[in-house]
Each structure stands twice: as C-alpha cells, then as structure tokens.
C-alpha positions as CSV (number, residue, x, y, z in Angstrom):
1,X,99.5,5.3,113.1
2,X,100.2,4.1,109.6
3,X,97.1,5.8,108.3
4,X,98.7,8.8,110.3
5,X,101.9,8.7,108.3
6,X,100.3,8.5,105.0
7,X,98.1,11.3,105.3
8,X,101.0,13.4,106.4
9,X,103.4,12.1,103.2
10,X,100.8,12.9,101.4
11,X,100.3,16.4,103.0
12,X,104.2,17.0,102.7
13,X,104.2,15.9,98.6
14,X,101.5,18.4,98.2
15,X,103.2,21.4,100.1
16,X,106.4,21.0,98.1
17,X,104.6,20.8,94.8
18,X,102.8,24.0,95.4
19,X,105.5,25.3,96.8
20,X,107.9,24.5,93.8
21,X,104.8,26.1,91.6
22,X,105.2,29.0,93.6
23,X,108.5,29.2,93.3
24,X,108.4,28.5,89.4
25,X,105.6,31.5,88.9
26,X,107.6,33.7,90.8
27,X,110.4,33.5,89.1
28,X,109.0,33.7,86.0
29,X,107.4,36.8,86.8
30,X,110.5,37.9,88.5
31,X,111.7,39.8,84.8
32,X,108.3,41.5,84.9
33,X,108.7,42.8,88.6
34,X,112.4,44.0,87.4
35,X,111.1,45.7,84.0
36,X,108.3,47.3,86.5
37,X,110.7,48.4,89.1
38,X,112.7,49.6,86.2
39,X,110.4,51.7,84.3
40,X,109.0,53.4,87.8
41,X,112.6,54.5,88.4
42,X,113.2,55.8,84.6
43,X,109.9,57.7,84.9
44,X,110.5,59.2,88.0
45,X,114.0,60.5,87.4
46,X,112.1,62.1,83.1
47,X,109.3,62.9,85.9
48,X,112.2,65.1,87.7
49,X,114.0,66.2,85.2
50,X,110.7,67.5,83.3
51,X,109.6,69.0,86.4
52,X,113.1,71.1,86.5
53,X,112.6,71.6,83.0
54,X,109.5,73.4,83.1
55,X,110.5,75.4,86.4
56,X,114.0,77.1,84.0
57,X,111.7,78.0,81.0
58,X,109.2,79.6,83.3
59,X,112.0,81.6,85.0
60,X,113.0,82.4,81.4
61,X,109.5,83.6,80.3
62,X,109.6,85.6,83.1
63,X,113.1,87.2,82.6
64,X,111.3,87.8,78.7
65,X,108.1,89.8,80.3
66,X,110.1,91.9,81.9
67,X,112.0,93.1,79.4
68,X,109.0,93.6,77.0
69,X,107.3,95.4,80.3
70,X,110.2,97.2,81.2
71,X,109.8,100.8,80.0
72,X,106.3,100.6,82.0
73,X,106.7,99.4,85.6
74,X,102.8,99.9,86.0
75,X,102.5,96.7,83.9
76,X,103.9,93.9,84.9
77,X,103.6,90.1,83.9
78,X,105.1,87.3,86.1
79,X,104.9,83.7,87.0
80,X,104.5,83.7,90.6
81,X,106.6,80.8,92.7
82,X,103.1,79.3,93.7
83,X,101.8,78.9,89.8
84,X,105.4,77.8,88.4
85,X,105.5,74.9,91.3
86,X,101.9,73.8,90.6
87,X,102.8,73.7,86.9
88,X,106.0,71.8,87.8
89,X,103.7,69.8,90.0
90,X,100.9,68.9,87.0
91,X,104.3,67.7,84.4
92,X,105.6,65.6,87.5
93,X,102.4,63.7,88.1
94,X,101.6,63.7,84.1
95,X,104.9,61.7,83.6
96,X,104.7,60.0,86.6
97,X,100.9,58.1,85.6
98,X,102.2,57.4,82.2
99,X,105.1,55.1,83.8
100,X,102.6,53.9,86.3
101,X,100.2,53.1,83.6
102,X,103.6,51.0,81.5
103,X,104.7,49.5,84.8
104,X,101.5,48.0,85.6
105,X,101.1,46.5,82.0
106,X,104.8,44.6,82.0
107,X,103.9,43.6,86.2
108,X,100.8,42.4,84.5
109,X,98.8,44.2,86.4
110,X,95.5,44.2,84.2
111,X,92.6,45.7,86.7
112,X,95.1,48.4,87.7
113,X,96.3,49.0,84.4
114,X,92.6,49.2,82.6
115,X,91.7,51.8,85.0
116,X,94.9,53.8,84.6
117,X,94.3,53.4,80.8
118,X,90.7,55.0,81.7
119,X,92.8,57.9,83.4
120,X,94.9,58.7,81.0
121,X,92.1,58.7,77.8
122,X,90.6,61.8,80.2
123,X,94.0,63.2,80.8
124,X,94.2,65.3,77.2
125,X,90.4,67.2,78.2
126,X,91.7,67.5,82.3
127,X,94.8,69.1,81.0
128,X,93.4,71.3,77.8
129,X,90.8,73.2,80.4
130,X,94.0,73.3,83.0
131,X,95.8,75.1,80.5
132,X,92.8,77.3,79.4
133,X,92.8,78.4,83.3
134,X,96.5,79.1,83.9
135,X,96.0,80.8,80.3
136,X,93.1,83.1,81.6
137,X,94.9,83.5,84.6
138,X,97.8,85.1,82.9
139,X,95.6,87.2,80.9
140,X,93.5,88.7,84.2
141,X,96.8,89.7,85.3
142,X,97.2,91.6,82.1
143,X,94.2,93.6,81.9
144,X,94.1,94.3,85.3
145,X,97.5,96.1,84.7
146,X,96.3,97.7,81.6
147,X,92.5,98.6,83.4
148,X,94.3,100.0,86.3
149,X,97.2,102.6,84.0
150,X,94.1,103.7,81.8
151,X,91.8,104.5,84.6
152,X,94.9,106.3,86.9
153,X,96.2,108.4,83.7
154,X,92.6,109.9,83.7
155,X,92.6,111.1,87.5
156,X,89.9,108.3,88.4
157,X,90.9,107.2,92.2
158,X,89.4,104.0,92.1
159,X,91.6,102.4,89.4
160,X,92.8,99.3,91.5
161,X,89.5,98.9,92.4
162,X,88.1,98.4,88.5
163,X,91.1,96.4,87.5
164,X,90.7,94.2,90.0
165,X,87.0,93.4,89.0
166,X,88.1,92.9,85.4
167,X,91.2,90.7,86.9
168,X,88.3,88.8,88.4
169,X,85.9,88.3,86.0
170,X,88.4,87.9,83.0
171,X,89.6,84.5,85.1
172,X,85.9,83.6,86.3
173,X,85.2,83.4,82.4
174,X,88.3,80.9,81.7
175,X,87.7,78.8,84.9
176,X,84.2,78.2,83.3
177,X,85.4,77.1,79.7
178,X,88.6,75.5,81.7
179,X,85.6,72.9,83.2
180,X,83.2,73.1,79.9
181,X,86.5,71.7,77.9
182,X,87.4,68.9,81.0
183,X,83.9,67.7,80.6
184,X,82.2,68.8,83.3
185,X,78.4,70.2,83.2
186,X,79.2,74.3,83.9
187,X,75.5,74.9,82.9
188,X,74.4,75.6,87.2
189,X,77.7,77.3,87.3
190,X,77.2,80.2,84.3
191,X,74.0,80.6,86.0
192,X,75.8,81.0,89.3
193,X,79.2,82.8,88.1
194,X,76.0,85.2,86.4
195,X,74.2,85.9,89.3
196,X,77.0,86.8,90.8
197,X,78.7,89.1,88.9
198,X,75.5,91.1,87.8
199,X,75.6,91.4,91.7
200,X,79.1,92.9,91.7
201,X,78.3,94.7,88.9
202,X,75.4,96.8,90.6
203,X,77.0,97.1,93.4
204,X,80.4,98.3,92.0
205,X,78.4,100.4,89.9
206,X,76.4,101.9,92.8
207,X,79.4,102.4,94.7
208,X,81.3,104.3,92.0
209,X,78.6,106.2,91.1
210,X,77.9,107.9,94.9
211,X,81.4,107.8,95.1
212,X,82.0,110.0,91.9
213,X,79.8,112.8,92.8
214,X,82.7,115.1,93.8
215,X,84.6,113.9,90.8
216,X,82.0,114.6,88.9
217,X,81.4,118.2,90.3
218,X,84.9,119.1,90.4
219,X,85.1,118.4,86.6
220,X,82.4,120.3,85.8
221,X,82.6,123.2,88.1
222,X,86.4,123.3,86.4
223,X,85.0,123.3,82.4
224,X,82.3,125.9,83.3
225,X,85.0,128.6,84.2
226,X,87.4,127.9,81.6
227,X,86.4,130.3,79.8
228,X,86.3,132.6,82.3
229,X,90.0,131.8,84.4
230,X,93.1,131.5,82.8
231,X,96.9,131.1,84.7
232,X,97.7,134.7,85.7
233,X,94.9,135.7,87.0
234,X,94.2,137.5,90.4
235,X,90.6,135.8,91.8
236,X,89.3,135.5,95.3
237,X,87.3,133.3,96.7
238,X,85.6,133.3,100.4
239,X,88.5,134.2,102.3
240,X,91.0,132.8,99.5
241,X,92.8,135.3,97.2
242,X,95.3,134.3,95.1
243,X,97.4,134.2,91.8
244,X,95.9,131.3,89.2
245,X,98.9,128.9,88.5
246,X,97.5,126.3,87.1
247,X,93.8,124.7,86.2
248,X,93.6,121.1,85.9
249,X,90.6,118.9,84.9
250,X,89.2,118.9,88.3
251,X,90.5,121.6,90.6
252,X,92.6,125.3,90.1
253,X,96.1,126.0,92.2
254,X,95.9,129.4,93.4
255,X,99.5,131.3,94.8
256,X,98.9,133.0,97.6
257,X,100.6,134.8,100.8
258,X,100.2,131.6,102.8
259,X,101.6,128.9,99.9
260,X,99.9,126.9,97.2
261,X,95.9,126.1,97.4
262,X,94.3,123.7,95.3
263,X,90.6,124.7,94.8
264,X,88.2,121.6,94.1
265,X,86.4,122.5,91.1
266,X,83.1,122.3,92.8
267,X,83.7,125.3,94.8
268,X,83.7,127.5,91.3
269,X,80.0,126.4,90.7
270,X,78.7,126.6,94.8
271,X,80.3,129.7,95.8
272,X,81.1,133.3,94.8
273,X,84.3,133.8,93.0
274,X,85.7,137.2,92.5
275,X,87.9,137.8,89.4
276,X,90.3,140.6,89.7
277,X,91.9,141.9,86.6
278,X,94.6,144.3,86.5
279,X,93.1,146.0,83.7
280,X,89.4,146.4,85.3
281,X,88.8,149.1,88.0
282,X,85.4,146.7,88.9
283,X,86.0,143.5,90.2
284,X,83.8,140.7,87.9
285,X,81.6,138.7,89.8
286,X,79.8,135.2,89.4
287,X,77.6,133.2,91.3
C-alpha cells in the first residue's frame, strides 16, 4: 500500500507539472491566438469593404458605357450582375488568403503557412490570365455588337447569327491565353479549341452559303434591271402590274390596284417582265 501511494504522488507531481507547462505555453501563445483572431477579423471586414468597392466602380463603368453607347442602342456594353459578383467574389477571397496567410504566421502556424505562401507566389499568374478572360469577355461582347450593326445595315438576315460566332471565338481565343498566362499546358487545348472551330467554321459557312442563294439572286436579278427600271415606271409581271415606287438592293415595290407588292429580285431574272412606257405604243419585253 505504501508502494501504492508513492506511485500515485508521483503520478499526481507529474500531472500538475505538465499541466502547469500547458498552462505556461498556452498562455504564452495566448497574444499570438489574439493577433490571429485579430488580423482574420481586420481582413475580413478590408475583404468586405473591397468587395463593395469593386461592386460601386463596376456600376459606375457601367453608367460610363452607356453614355459613350448611347446614341447607338444596337451597341451596348454592360457588366452583367453574374460577372460583377464573381469579380466581387475573386477581390473577397484575394484579401481574404492574404490575412489567412499573416494570421497563420503570428498563430505560428508554419506547415499551413508555407503552403499558403505557395498559394499566394501562384496568385499574380492565376489572377493575370483571370483578368485576360474577363478582359476577352468584355471584348466578345463588343464585336458581337459591332459584327451584328455591320452585317444588319447591309440587309444580311443572319447578322445575330455571325456576331455570335465572333462573340464566341473572340472569348475562346482569351480563355486560351487566360490558361497559357496561369501556367497551364493549353498545347491539347489550341489543338482542340482548332478543331473545333474549323468545324463551326464549315459548317456556318455551309449553312450561309445554301442559305444565301435567294439573297444572292435577289441582288442580282435587282442590278441586272437597273438599267432597265426606274421609279415611275408602269411594268407587269405574271399577273402583277403596277407603278415602280421604289428599287432596293434586293427586291422592287410595285403600286398597284390591290396595295404595295414587293418583288424579290429573282423574279426579274426567272420570269417575263413587261415594261410599259407611256411614251411607247409597244410594250418592251425581256426574258
């Protein structure tokens, strides 16, 4: 029993000497916690406040494109909500790692630290080709404005359809120098992106090519008669006859005893069209 008592003063001494170490450790680390806790907090609330920051100067730049775009409403540039909050988001979390990265280095947090350190030496090439993309994305929304009023001001019905493939490939092209400036290997994906749009390419260019026929035939069944028609004139075609108002690239508006009639161009060149001049006692025709 002696033995017994001993061993258990001797367990007891041991306990409160580890303990008192414990308690001596942790409260000398006890101002490290605090400047931790501390600098989390302060970096959350510059996190927010940057955040808010970023989210009034992109209203602003929005507020500025529209009044350099405002004489053209067929060209517009705007933030969307969904790109100002994920730029919000990226200056939130930027801020946010930096105090994480401080905080772990006064907690004296070393492994966590080094690796955030690790982080943050990739940050600058993560955030260059992140800015390159919203860049390019900005600028796809630009030219498919200005593809889409140059195509419609020359009568071309498929306008949307070619700004939107510019739109595309104009932010395909800064996705893949966005990745080439973070770091990563874009070699399989120019050889991919490539493929792809050469098959876009043929097939948009298919597409608009058997869809242009009429176009194409209106336009030049129009310049083969302008020589010929002129507004005034009293011409009938097939069961048609009517005063010439107006000729356009494509087609000729006719007045007649039933309202206007707009004559594709292609009809001048397939069928017969009979020119009747008041000063002519034959009528003029042409195949």
């Amino acid at each position: 029993g002696e033995i017994l008592m001993i061993q258990l003063s001797d367990w007891i001494e041991q306990w409160g000497a580890v303990t008192n170490d414990l308690s001596q450790a942790f409260i000398l680390y006890v101002p490290h916690l605090v400047g931790a806790i501390v600098v989390l907090f302060l970096g959350w609330a510059v996190a927010r406040l940057g955040q808010i920051i970023v989210t009034r100067l992109a209203g602003t730049l929005n507020r500025v494109f529209g009044r350099l775009f405002a004489k053209n409403q067929r060209i517009r540039i705007r933030l969307t909500d969904g790109a100002i909050n994920v730029v919000g988001g990226v200056v939130f979390w930027v801020i946010i790692v930096l105090a994480l990265t401080a905080a772990a280095k006064i907690a004296k947090l070393d492994v966590f630290a080094q690796w955030l350190d690790r982080m943050l030496a990739y940050l600058p090439s993560l955030l260059a080709g992140g800015l390159i993309a919203f860049i390019g994305y900005l600028a796809a929304k630009f030219i498919r404005d200005i593809v889409t009023v140059t195509f419609s001001m020359v009568g071309t019905e498929r306008a949307q359809i070619l700004g939107i493939v510019a739109q595309s490939a104009t932010f395909l092209v800064a996705i893949v120098v966005g990745l080439d400036q973070a770091g990563i290997d874009v070699g399989f994906i120019i050889t991919l992106v490539g493929i792809l749009v050469a098959a876009i390419a043929a097939s948009f260019a298919l597409a608009f090519a058997l869809g242009s026929q009429t176009f194409v035939a209106n336009l030049i069944g129009v310049y083969q008669m302008q020589n010929y028609l002129r507004p005034g004139q009293e011409v009938r075609l097939d069961d048609v006859q009517g005063e010439i108002l107006d000729l356009s690239t494509t087609s000729v508006v006719l007045a007649t005893e039933k309202g206007r009639v707009l004559l594709p161009g292609r009809l001048l060149s397939e069928e017969t069209l009979t020119l009747l001049t008041p000063d002519s006692d034959d009528d003029q025709q042409r195949d």
